[in-house]
N, C-alpha and C positions, 0 to 999 in steps of 0.2 A: 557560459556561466561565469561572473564575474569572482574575482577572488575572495572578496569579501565576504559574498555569499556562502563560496566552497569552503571558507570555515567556518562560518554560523552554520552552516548543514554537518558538518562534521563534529562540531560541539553539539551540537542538537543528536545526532546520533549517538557519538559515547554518552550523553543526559539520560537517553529514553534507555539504552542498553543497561546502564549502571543499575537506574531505580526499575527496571524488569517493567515496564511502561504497556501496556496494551493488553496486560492480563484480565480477564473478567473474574474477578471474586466467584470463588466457588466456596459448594459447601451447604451442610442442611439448611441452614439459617438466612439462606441467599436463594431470594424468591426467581424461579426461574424465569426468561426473557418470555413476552408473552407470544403465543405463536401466529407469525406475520408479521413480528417487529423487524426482522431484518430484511434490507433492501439489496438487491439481486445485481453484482457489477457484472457483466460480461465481457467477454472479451471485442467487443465491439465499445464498450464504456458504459455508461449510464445511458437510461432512456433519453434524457437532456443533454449529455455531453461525450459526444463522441470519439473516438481517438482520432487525432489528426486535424478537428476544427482549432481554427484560431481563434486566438483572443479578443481578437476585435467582432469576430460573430458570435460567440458565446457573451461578449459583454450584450452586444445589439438585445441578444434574443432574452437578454434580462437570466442569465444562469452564472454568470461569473461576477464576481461581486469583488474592486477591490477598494474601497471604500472601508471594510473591516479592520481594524486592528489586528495585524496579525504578519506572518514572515512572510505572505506573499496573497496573492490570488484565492481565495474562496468561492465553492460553489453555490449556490442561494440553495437551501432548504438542505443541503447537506454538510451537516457540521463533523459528521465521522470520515470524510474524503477532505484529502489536500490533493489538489492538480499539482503537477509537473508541465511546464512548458519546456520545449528546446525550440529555437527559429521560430516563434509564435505559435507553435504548435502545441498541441496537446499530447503528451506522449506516454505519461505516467498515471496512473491515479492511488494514492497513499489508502489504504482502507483500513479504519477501525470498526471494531463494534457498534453497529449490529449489521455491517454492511456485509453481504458474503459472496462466495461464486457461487453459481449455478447449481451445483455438485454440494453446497450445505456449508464450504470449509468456509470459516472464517478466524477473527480471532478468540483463542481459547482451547480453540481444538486440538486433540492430539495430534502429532504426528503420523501416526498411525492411520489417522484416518484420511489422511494427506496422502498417504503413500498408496492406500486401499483406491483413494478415489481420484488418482495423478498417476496411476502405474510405472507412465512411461518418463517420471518427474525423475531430473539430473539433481544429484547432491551437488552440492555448492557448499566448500569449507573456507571457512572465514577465517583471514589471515592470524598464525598466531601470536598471541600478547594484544590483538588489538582488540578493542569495547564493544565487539562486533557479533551478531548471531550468524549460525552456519544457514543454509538456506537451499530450496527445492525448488527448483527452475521447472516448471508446465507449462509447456512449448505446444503451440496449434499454430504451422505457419511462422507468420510474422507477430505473430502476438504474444501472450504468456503470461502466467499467473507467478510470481516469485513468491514463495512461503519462507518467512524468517522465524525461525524457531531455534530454542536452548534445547533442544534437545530431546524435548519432550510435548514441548507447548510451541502451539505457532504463536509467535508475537507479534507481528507486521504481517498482510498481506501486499502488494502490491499489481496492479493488473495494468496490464498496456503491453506497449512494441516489445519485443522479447530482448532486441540487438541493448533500447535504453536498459531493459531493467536487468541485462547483464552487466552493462557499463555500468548500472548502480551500484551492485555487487561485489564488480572486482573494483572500485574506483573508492565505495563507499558516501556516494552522494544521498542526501536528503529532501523531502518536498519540498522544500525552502527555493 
């Protein structure tokens, strides 16, 4: 990762942390998601985009798109997912709303229901003084779900290699 980048990801982190970034409005007044709007990441990745293919096969097969305006690589048809590459791989995937795991969790959710349906999920406390949410490592293998949450609300999911999205965590890197 270039330095330039590892501080636009790190500005881009204190950014989304400060303005609470990835909340879904709740509330009477706030029509609920319709059911089957959210699309399923597994721990293998997306249907289209697998952990560990490269860039140059995901551009081939027309799913990685960097032609986009934007801090890096995008996937076609999914505008709630930022990939992570490291050595041309695919190692990460960023997910917002309405994307979720397997198990329902996505962003919005309580905590609680993270811990109900991740039993065996490691807290992860985020350094103090820093713009940073604490977070629940769900570990299968080499893989892993990271839940970033205030505390209450998960804010960021992210899914991929467990080893990167630890290194995200204690490092603080961004999809950028």
């Amino acid at each position: 990762m270039k330095l330039r980048q590892f501080g636009f990801i790190a500005a881009l982190t204190a950014a989304a942390s400060i303005a609470g970034s990835g909340v879904r409005p709740q509330g009477p007044d706030v029509p609920a998601r319709p059911v089957g709007a959210a699309e399923v990441v597994g721990l293998d990745g997306l249907r289209n985009a697998e952990f560990g293919a490269t860039e140059k096969e995901l551009t081939r097969r027309g799913v990685l798109r960097t032609e986009v305006d934007a801090c890096g690589p995008t996937l076609a048809g999914h505008g709630s997912v930022s990939p992570v590459f490291v050595d041309d791989r695919l190692v990460l995937l960023w997910l917002d709303d309405p994307m979720s795991t397997p198990e329902g969790i996505s962003v919005g959710n309580p905590v609680d229901e993270v811990r109900a349906a991740y039993p065996a999920a490691v807290d992860l406390a985020a350094p103090q003084g820093a713009y940073r949410f604490d977070g629940l490592l769900a570990r299968d293998g080499d893989r892993a779900y990271l839940f970033l949450h205030d505390g209450t609300t998960v804010r960021k999911v992210i899914a991929g290699y467990a080893d990167w999205a630890r290194r995200f965590f204690d490092e603080g890197y961004g999809p950028c």
